[in-house]
Backbone as a chain_set.jsonl record, in Angstrom:
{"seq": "XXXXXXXXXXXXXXXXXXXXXXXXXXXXXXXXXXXXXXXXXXXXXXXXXXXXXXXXXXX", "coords": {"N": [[67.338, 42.823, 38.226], [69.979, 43.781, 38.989], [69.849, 46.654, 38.422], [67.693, 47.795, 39.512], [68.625, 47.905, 42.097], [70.503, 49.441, 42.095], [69.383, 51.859, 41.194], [68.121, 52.243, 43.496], [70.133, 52.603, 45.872], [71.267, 54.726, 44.096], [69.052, 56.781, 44.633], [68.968, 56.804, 47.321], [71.428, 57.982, 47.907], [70.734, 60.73, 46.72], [68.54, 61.676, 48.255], [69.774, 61.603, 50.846], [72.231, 63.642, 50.272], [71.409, 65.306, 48.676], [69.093, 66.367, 50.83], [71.035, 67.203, 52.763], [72.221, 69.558, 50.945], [70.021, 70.883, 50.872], [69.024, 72.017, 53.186], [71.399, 73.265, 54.43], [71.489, 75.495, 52.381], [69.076, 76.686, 52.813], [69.145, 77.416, 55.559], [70.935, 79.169, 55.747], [73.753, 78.826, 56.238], [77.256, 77.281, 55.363], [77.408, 76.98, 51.908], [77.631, 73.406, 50.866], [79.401, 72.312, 47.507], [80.04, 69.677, 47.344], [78.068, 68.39, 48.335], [75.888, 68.893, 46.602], [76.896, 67.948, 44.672], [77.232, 65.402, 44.504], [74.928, 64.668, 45.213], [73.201, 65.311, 42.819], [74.766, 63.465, 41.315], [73.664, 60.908, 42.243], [71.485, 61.146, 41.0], [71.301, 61.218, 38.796], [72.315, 58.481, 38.697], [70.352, 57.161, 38.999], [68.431, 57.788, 37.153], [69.482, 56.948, 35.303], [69.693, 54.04, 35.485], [66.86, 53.386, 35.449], [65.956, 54.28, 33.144], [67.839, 51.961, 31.783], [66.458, 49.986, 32.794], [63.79, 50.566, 31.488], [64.756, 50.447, 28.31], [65.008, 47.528, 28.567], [63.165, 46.193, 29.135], [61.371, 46.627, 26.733], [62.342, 44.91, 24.989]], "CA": [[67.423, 42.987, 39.672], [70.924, 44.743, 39.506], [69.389, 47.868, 38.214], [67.022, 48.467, 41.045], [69.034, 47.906, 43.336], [71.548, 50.572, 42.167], [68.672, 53.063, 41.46], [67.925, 52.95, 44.948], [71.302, 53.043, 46.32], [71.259, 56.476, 43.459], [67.981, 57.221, 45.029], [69.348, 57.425, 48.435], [72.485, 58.9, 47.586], [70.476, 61.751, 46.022], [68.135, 61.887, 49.304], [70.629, 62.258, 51.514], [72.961, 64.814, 49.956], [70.118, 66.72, 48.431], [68.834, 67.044, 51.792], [71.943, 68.572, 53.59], [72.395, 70.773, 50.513], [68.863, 72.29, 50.925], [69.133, 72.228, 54.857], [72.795, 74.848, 54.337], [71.127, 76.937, 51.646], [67.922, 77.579, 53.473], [69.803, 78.187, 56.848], [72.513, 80.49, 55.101], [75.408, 78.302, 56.274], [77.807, 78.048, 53.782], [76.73, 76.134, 50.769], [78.696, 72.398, 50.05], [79.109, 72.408, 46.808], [80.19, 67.893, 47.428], [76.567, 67.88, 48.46], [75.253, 69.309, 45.548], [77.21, 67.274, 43.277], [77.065, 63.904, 44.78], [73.06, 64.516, 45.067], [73.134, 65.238, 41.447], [75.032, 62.705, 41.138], [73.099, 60.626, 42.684], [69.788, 61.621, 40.607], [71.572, 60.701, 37.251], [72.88, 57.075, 38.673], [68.887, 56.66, 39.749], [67.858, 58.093, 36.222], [70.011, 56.146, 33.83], [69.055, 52.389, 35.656], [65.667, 53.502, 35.235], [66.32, 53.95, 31.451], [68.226, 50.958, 31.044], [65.172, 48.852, 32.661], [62.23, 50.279, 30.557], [64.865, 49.757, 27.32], [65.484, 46.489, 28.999], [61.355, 45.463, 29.016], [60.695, 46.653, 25.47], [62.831, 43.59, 24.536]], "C": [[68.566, 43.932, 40.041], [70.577, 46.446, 39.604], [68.606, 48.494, 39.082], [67.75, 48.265, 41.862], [70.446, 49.203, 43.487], [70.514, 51.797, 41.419], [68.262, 52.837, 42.64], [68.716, 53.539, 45.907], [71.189, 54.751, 45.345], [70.54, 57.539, 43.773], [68.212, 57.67, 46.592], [70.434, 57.994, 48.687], [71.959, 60.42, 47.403], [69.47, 62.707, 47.316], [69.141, 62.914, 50.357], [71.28, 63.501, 51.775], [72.226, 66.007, 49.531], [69.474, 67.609, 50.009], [69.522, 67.755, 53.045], [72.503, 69.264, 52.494], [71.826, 71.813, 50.377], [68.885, 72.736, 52.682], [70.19, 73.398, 54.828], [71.787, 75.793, 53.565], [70.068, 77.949, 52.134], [68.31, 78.268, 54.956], [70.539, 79.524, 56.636], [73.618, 80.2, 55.823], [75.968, 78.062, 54.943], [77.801, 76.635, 53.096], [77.906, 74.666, 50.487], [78.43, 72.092, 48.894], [79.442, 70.392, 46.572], [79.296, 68.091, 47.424], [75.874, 67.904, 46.976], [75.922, 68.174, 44.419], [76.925, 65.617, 43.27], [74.856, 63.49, 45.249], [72.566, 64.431, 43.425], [73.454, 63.857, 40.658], [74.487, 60.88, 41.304], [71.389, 59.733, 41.811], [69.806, 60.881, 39.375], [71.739, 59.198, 37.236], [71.135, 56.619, 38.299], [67.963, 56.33, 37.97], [67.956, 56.994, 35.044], [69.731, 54.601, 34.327], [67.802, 52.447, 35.166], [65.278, 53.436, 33.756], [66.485, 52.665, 30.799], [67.28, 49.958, 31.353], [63.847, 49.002, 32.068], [63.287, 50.045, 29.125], [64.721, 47.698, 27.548], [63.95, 45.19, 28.322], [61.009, 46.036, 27.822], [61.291, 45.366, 24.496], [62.275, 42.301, 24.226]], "O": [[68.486, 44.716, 40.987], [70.898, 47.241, 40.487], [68.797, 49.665, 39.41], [67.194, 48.679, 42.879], [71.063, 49.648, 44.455], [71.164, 52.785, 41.075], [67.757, 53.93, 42.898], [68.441, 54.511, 46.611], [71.045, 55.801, 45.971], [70.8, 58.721, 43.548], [67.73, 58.71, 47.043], [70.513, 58.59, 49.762], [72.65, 61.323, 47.875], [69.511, 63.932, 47.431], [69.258, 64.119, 50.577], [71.195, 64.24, 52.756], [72.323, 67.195, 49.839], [69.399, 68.812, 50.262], [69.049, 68.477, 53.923], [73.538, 69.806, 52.881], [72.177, 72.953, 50.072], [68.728, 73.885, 53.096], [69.803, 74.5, 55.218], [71.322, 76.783, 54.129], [69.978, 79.174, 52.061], [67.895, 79.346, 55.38], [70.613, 80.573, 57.276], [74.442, 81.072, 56.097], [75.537, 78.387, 53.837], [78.089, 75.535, 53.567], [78.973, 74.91, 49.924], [77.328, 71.565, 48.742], [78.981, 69.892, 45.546], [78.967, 68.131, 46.239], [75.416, 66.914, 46.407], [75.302, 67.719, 43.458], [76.547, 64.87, 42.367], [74.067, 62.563, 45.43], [71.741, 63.644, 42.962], [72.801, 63.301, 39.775], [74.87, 59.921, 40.633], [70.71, 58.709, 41.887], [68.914, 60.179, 38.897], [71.473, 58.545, 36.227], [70.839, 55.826, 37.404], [67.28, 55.374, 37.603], [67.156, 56.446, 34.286], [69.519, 53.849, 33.376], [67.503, 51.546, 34.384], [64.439, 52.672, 33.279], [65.866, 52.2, 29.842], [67.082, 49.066, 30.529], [62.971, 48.139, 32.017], [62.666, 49.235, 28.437], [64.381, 46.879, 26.694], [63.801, 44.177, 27.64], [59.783, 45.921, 27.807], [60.743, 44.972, 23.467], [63.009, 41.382, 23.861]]}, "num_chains": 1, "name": "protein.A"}
């Protein structure tokens, strides 16, 4: 249960920031490169729960 619940929190972390780092780039305001990282960041939290619950269910 902990694991989904912190890939979604990673999942909307990644939402969020992803979507005001594509909103600047496509406008041509000037690029945050926080956004970009904390979306990334974001993507990997989302990625690696997701990991640890299919090793989790081959158990």
């Amino acid at each position: 249960m902990r694991n989904k619940i912190w890939m979604m929190v990673g999942a909307l972390i990644f939402l969020i920031y992803g979507y005001d780092f594509l909103t600047a780039w496509v406008s041509g305001n000037d690029i945050s490169y926080f956004s970009l990282f904390l979306s990334f960041g974001g993507l990997l939290l989302c990625f690696t729960r997701w990991f640890d619950m299919k090793k989790g269910s081959k158990k």
